[in-house]
C-alpha angles and dihedrals in degrees: 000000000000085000095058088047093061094039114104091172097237086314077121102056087044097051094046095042081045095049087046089062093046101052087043082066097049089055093053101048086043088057093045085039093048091045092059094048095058088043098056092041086047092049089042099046093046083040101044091229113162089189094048084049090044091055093048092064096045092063091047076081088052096053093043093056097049089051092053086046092054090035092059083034083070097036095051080061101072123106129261124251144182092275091037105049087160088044106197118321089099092078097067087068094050077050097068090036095063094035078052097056095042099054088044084059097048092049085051095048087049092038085056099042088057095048100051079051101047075043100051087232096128126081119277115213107186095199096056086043090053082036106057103028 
């Protein structure tokens, strides 16, 4: 009986070949990801484009978010034990949790910055206006 209850019938081989080629996938969008990322803060920096370096950091969240995906893709891979019935694969659904919540905290920060501007509640500083238009 103990035997049935800890054969998965080759499920095991498939989720963790499975969860190989996922996480092949993740490391090469993260390289692709991480190489734009130097190249627009490189251009912005030699340009002087606040919208090139904007952009740059935006994508440091991008890049962030691919690593933690290939990151929980790995982990999803180990094997189950006697304290772990489920194993791993769990963790790619705390994953998305914790990718969720931080994109939901980024859209507030940025919701609240456009608001204090639309609302003329920031500082407002005439020679950088002057400066920068």
């Amino acid at each position: 009986r103990r035997r049935e209850l800890y054969d998965d019938g080759g499920a095991l081989k498939k989720r963790i070949a499975e969860s190989n080629k996922s996480a092949g996938k993740f490391k090469t969008f993260l390289g692709i990801a991480f190489l734009y990322l130097c190249v627009e803060i490189g251009v912005g920096m030699v340009s002087g484009s606040l919208a090139l370096m904007a952009d740059a950091f935006h994508m440091v969240s991008d890049v962030v978010a691919i690593w933690m995906g290939y990151y929980i893709a790995r982990l999803a891979a180990n094997k189950r034990d006697r304290s772990q019935t489920y194993g791993w694969k769990r963790a790619e659904v705390v994953g998305a949790l914790a990718n969720a919540c931080f994109l939901l905290a980024v859209c507030l920060m940025i919701s609240l910055e456009a608001i204090e501007k639309l609302c003329g509640l920031g500082e407002h500083n005439e020679d950088d206006l002057k400066k920068n238009a």
